[in-house]
C-alpha positions as CSV (number, residue, x, y, z in Angstrom):
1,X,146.5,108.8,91.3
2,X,148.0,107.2,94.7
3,X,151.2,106.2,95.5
4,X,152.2,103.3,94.9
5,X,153.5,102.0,98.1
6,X,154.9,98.4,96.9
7,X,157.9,101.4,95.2
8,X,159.3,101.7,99.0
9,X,160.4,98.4,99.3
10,X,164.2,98.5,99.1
11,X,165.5,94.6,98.9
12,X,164.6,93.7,102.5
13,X,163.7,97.1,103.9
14,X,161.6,99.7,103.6
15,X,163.2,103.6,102.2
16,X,161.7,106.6,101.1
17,X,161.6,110.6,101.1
18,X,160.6,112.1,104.2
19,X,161.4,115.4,104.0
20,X,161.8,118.1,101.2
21,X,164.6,119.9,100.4
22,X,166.1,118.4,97.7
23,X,165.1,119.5,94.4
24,X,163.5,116.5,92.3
25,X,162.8,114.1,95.3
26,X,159.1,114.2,96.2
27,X,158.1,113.0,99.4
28,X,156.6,109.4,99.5
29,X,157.2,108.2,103.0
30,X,154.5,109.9,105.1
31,X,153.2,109.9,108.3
32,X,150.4,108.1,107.2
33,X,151.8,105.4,104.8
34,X,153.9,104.7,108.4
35,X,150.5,103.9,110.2
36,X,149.6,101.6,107.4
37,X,152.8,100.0,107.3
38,X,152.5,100.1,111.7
39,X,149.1,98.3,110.8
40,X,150.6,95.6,108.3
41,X,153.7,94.5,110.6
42,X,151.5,93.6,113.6
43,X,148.7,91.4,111.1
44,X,151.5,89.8,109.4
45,X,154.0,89.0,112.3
46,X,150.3,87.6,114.3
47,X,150.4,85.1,111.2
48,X,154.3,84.5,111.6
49,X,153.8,83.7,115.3
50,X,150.4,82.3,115.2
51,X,149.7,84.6,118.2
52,X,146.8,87.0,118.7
53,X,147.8,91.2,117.9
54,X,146.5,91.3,121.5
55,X,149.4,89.5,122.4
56,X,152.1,90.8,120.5
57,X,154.6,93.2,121.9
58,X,156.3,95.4,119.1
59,X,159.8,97.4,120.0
60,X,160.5,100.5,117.7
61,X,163.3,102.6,117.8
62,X,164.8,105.2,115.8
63,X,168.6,106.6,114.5
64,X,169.2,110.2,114.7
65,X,167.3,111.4,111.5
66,X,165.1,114.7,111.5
67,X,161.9,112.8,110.3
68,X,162.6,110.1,113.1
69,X,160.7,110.9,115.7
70,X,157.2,111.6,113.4
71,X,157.7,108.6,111.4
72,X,158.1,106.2,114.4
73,X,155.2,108.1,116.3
74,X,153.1,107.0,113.1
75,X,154.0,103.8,112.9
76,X,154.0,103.3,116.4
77,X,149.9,104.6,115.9
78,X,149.6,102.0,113.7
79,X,150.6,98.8,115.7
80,X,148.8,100.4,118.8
81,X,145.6,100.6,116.1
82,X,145.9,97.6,115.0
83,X,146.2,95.7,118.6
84,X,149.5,94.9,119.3
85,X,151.6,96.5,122.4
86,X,153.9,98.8,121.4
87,X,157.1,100.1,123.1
88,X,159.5,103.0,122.8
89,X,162.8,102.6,122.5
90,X,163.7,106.4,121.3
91,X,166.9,106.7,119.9
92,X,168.7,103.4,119.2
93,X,170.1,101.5,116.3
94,X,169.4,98.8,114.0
95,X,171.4,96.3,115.9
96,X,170.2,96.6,119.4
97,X,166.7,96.8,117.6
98,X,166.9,92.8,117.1
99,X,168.8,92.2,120.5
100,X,165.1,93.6,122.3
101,X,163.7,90.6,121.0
102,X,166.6,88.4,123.0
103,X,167.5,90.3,126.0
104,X,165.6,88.9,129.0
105,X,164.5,92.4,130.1
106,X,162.4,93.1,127.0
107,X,162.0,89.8,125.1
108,X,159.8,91.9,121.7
109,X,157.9,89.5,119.4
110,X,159.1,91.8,116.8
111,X,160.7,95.4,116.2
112,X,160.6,98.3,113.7
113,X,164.1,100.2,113.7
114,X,163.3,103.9,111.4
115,X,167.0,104.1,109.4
116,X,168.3,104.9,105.9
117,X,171.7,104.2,107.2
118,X,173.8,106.4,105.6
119,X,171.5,107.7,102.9
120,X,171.0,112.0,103.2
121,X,169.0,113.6,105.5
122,X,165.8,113.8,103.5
123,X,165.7,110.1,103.1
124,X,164.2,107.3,106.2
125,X,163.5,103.6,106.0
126,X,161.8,101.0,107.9
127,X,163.8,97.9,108.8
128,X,161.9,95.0,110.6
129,X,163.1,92.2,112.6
130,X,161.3,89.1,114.3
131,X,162.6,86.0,116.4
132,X,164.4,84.4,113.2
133,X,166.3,88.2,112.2
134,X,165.4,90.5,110.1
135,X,162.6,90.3,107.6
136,X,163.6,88.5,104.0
137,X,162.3,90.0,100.8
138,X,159.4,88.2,100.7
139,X,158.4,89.5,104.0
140,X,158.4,93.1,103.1
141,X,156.6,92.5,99.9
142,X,153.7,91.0,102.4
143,X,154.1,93.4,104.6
144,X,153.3,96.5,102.4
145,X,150.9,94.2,100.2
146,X,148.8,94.2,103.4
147,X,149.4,98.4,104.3
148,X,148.3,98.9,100.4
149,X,144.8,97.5,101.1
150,X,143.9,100.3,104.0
151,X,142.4,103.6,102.4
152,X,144.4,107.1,102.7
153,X,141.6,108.4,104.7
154,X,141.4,105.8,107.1
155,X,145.7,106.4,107.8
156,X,145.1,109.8,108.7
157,X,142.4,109.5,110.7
158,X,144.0,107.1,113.3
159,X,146.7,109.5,113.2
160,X,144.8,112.3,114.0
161,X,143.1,110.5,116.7
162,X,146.9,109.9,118.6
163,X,147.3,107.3,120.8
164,X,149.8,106.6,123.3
165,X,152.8,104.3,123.6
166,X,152.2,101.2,126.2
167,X,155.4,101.9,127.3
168,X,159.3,103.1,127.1
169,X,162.4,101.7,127.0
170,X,166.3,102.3,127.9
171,X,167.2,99.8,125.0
172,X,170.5,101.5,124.3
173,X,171.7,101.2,127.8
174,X,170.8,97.7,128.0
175,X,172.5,96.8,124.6
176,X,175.6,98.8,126.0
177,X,175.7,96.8,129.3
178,X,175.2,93.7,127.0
179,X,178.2,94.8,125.0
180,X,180.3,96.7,127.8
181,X,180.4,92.9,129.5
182,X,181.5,91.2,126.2
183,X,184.2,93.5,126.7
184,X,185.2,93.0,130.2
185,X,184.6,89.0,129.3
186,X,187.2,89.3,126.6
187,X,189.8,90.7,128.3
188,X,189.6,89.4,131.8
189,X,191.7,92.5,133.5
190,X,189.3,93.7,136.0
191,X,186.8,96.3,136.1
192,X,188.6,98.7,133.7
193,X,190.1,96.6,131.2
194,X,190.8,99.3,128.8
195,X,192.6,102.1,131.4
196,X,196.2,102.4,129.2
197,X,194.3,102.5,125.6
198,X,193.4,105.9,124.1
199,X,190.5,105.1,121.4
200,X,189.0,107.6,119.5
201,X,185.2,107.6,118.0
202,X,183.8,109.1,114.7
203,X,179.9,108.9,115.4
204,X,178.8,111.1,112.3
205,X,176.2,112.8,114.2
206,X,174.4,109.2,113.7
207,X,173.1,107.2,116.8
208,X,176.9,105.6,118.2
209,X,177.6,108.1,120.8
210,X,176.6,105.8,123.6
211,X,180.0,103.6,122.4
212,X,182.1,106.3,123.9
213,X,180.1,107.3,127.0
214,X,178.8,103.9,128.1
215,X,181.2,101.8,126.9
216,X,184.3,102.9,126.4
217,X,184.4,105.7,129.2
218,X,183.6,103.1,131.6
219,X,185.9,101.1,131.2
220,X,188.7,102.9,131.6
221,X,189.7,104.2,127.9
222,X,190.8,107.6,127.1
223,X,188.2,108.8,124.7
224,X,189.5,112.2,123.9
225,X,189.6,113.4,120.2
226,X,186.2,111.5,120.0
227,X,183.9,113.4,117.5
228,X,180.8,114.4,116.1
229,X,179.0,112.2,118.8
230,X,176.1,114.4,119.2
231,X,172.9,113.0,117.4
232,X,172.0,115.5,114.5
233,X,169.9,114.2,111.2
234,X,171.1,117.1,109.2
235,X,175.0,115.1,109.5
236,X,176.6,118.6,109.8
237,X,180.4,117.6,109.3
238,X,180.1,114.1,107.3
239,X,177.9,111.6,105.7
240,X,178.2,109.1,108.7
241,X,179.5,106.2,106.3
242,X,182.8,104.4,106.5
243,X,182.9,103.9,103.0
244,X,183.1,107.8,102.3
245,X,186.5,109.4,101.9
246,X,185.5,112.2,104.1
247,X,184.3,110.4,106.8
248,X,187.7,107.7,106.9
249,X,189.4,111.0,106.5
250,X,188.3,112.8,109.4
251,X,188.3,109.7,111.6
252,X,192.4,109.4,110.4
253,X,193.2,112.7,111.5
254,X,191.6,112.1,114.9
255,X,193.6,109.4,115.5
256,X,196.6,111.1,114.3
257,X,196.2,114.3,116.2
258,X,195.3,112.5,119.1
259,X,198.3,109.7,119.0
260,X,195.5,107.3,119.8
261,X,195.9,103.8,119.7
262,X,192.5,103.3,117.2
263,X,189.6,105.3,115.5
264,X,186.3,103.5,115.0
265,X,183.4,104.9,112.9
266,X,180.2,103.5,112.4
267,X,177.4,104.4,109.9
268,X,174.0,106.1,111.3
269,X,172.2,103.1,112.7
270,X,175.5,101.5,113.7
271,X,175.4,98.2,111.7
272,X,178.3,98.7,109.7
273,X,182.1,99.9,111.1
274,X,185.7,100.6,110.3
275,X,188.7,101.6,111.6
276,X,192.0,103.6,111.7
277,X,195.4,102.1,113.6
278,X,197.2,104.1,115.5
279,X,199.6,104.8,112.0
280,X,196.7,106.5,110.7
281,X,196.3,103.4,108.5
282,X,192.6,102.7,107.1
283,X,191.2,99.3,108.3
284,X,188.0,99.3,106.0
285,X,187.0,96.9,102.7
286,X,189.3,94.0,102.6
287,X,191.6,94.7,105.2
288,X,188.3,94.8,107.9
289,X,187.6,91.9,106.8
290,X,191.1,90.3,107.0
291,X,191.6,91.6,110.3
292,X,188.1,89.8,112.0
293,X,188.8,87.2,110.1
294,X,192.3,86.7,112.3
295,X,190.7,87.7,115.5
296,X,188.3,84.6,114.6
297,X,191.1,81.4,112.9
298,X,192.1,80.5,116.7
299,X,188.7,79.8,117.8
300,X,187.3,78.5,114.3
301,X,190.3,76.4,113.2
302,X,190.0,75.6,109.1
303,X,186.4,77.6,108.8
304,X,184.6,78.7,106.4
305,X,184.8,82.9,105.7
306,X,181.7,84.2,103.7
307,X,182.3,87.7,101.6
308,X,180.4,89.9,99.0
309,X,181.8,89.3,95.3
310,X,184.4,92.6,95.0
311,X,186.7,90.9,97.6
312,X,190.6,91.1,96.6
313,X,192.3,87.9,95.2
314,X,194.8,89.4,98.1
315,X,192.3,88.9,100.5
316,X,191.9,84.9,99.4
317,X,195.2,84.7,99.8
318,X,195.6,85.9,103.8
319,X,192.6,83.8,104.5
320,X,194.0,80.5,102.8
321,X,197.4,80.8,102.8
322,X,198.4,82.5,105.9
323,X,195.3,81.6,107.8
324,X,194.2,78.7,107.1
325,X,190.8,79.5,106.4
326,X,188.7,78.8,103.6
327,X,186.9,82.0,101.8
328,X,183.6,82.2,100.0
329,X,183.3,84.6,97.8
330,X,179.7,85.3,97.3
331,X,177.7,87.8,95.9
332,X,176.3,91.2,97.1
333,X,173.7,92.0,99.6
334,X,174.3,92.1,103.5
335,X,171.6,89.9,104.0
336,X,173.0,87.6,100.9
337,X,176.1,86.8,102.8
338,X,174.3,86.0,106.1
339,X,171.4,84.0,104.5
340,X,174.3,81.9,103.0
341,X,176.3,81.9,106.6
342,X,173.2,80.4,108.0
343,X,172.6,78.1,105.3
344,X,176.2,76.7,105.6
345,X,176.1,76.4,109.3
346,X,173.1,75.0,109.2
347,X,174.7,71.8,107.1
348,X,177.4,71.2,109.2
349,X,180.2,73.6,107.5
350,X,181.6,76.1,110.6
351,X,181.4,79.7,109.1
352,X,182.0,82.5,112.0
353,X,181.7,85.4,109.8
354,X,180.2,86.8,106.5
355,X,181.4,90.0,105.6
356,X,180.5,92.4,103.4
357,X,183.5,95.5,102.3
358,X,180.6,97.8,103.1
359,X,180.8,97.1,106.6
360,X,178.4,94.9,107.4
361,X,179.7,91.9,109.2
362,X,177.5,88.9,110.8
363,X,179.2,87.0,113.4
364,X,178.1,83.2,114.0
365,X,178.2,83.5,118.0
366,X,176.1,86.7,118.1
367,X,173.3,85.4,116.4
368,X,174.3,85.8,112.7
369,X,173.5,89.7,113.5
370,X,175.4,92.5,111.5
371,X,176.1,94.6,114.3
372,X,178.8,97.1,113.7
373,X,179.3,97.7,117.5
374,X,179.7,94.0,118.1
375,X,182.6,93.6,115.1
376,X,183.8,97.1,117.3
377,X,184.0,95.4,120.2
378,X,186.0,92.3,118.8
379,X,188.8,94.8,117.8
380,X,188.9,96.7,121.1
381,X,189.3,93.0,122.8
382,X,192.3,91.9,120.2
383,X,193.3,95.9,120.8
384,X,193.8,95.1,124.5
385,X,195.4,91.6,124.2
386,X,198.1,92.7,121.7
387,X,198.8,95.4,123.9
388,X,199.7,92.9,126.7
389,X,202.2,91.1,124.6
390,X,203.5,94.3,123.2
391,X,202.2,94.4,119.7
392,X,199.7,96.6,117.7
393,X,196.8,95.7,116.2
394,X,198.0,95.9,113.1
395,X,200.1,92.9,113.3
396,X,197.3,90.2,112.8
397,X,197.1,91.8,109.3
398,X,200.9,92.3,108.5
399,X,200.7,89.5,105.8
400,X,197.6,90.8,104.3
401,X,199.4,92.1,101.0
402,X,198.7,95.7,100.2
403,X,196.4,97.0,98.1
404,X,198.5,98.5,94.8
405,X,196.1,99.4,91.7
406,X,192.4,99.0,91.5
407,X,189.5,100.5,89.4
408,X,185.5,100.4,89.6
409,X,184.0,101.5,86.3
410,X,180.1,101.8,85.4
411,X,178.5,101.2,82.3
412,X,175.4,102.1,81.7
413,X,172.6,100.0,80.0
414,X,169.9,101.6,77.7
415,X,167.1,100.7,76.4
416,X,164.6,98.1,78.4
417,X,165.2,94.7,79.5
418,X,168.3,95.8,81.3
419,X,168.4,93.0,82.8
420,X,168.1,90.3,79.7
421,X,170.4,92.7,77.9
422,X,172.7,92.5,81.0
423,X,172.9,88.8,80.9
424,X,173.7,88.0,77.4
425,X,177.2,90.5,78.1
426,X,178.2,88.1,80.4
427,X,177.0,85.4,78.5
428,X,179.5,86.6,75.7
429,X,181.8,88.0,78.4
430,X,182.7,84.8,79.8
431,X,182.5,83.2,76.3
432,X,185.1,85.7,75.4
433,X,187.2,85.2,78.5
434,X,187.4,81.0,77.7
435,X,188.3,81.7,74.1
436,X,191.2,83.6,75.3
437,X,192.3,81.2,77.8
438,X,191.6,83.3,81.0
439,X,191.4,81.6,84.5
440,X,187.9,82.2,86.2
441,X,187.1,80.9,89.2
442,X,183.7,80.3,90.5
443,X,182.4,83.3,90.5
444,X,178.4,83.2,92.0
445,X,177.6,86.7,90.6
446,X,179.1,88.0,87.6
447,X,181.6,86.7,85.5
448,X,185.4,86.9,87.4
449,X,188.9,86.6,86.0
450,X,192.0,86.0,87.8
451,X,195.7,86.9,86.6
452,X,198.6,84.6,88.1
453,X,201.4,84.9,85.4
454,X,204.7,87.0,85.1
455,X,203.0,89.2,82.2
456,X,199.9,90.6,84.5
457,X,198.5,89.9,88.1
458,X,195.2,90.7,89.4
459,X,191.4,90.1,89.3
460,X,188.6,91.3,86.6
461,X,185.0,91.3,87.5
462,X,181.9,92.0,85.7
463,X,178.7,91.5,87.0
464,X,174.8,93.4,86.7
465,X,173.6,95.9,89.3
466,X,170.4,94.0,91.2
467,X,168.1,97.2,90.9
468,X,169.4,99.4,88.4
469,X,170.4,99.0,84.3
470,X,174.3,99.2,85.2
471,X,177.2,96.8,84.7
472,X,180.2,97.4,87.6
473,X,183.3,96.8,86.6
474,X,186.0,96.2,89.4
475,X,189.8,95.9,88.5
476,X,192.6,95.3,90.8
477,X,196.3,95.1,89.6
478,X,198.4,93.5,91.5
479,X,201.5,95.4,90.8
480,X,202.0,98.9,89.5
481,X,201.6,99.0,85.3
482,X,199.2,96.1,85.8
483,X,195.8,98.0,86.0
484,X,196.3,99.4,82.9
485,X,197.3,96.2,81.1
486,X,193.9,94.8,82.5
487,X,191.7,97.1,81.8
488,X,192.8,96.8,78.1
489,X,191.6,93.3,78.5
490,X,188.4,94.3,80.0
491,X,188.1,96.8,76.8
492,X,188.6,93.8,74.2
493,X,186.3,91.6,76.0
494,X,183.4,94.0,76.4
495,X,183.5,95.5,72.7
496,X,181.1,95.7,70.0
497,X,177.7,95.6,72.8
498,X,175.7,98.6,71.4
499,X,173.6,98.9,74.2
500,X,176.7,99.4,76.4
501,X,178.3,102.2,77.3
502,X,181.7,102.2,78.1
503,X,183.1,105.6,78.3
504,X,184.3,105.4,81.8
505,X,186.6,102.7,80.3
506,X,188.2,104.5,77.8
């Protein structure tokens, strides 16, 4: 029986196996499924643009994964085969990807960026973008509806037959200039802006390294302590993922060791970031978030920030109160939060940033792009200018108030229908919750509860995993002792559902 290829689409990207080596996970993204998927992109972005394959010039790149290079020869193959121009942009990331359909010097119809992020070595994933950003669910259901109709055969035949590339392209130095001047524009100190900082880089072996060589080098930074910049898909020290301990950890002790002044780490494709000040104090989840979100309130006055749903009630507070923003607290999904940042800016409401505590953070003014290098370069800039006035970058979040309990517990659904089953214990859930005389503020995935009063503090929420039959639990006390009051709430209010199971909880 064949494949199945509509079971690689991944919300709005494409993500498979590509190599073996780990026991139970069978290849299913091939070199040839790539040329049919090369083949689909180019018919269905010549419908987007109403312009001819002939005439369409396609950008692909790649991160530093093992299968990278193969799986962007065949799709490459593909696109050629199918009409369109193709261009190699060898090793960049997802971000800069999008920019070679903006940049004067390249100005793409549309680009193929081969990531899986932060995923293990054996995995790789397709991510597409076109004039408008990247490609919406929809899209990639099209798109691989279209690569299902070409025969195996026929794939692996236009691979055999090769082809060659119409050209190639120094994408990553362009994107650095691009970002190197941002820099220099920020600051406004002459050609080396950053000559008294000392800024450490964590690259995870991904595809960043060009950060510290053609950005930060040049303009004047110490770099030293920098590691793991060298591009190696096996990820030989850490997953390259700032939402891993081990990868925040080793990024702390570089800046500690070093006495450097900040630590930035980015995942493999470099759409996602974090940091570590100079005190060795993580800057990731909430507190990245809070800290863009100050860089941002002088320029954008009384705007409008957009975040994923497990946000802190603290977090609401440092925007609101000592802001004097406003904060939407949305729902999961990096491209849910921009989708909704465009949507809102669209109508008339000002929202610069929609942020995700992955990482992932869209900025209004750089094209509503979640660019981890871009949200890197905002904190270098503020980095600089504290420095001037004699502060660390740590005071634009000194009122952010710290994080003292929290909790994230999984239960597991069984049976089918996980997703009816999933509703109707929220359903009760929130039923529960108003019989008891809980507060719960609009919460647009999931049912949340927030905790104001003398006896307990903090935040509840339950919501439904998207893809798979689990419900997350997050809990967040706001002083010590309070966790534990709350998640005997939670354990009240999610009792008696047989389908449930709540071991973690107990």
């Amino acid at each position: 029986m064949a494949f199945d290829i509509m079971k690689l689409q991944n919300g709005s990207d494409v993500r498979g196996v590509a190599l073996e080596g780990v026991e139970g996970e069978n290849v299913n993204l091939t070199n040839p499924i790539a040329v049919k998927i090369g083949c689909a992109f180019v018919e269905w972005l010549s419908k987007k643009t109403g312009k001819a394959a002939g005439d369409l010039k396609i950008g692909v790149g790649r991160d530093s994964r093992v299968s990278g290079p193969a799986l962007l020869n065949a799709l490459a193959c593909g696109i050629v085969h199918a009409g369109a121009k193709v261009v190699n942009c060898n090793m960049a990331t997802t971000p800069a990807m999008f920019m070679s359909i903006v940049f004067d010097q390249t100005k793409f119809d549309g680009s193929a960026m081969i990531t899986a992020s932060h995923l293990p070595f054996n995995r790789n994933g397709i991510k597409f973008f076109n004039a408008d950003g990247g490609l919406e669910h929809e899209d990639i259901t099209d798109v691989l509806k279209i690569a299902s109709k070409m025969e195996d055969k026929a794939a692996s035949d236009l691979l055999a037959g090769g082809f060659k590339a119409d050209a190639e392209c120094d994408l990553i130095s362009i994107y650095a200039e691009y970002l190197k001047n941002k820099i220099k524009e920020g600051i406004s100190d002459g050609e080396k802006p950053l000559s008294k900082l000392h800024i450490v880089v964590d690259s995870g072996n991904g595809a960043s390294g060009f950060f510290v060589d053609k950005i930060l080098a040049p303009l004047g930074a110490d770099v030293s302590g920098s590691q793991f910049l060298e591009p190696d898909g096996n990820f030989p020290n850490h997953i390259p993922n700032p939402e891993n301990k081990q990868a925040m950890e080793a990024i702390r002790s570089a800046v500690l060791k070093n006495k450097a002044d900040l630590g930035l780490i980015f995942d493999t494709d470099v759409d996602r970031m974090s940091a570590v000040l100079s005190d060795g104090s993580e800057v990731n989840r909430d507190s990245i978030i809070a800290m863009i979100s100050a860089i941002l309130a002088p320029e954008y006055p009384g705007s409008t920030i957009i975040t994923d749903s497990v946000t802190s009630d603290r977090l609401t507070y440092f925007l609101e109160e000592v802001l004097g923003l406003k904060h939407l607290c949305y729902m999961r999904g990096y491209k849910n939060v921009i989708n909704k940042q465009k949507e809102l800016n669209a109508a008339g409401t000002v929202a610069p940033l929609a942020m995700e505590t992955s990482g992932h953070g869209a900025l209004k003014d750089n094209f509503f792009l979640d660019d981890g290098a871009f949200l890197a370069v905002k904190l270098v800039i503020a980095l600089a200018k504290a420095a001037k006035e004699g502060k660390k970058l740590d005071s634009l979040i000194e009122k952010l108030p710290p994080l003292v309990e929290e909790g994230e517990f999984r239960f597991k659904i069984s049976g089918d229908d996980f997703k009816e089953y999933g509703n109707k214990v929220l359903q009760e859930f929130k039923s529960r919750a108003a019989a008891a005389g809980y507060t719960m503020p609009q919460s647009y995935e999931g049912v949340r509860l927030s905790f104001k009063s003398e006896e307990v503090q903090g935040w509840i929420l339950l919501r439904l995993s998207l893809h798979d039959p689990v419900m997350p639990l997050n809990i967040e006390g706001g002083r010590k002792g309070d966790l534990a009051k709350l998640v005997e709430i939670a354990r009240k209010l999610t009792d008696g559902f047989d389908r449930l199971d709540r071991s973690s909880l107990m």
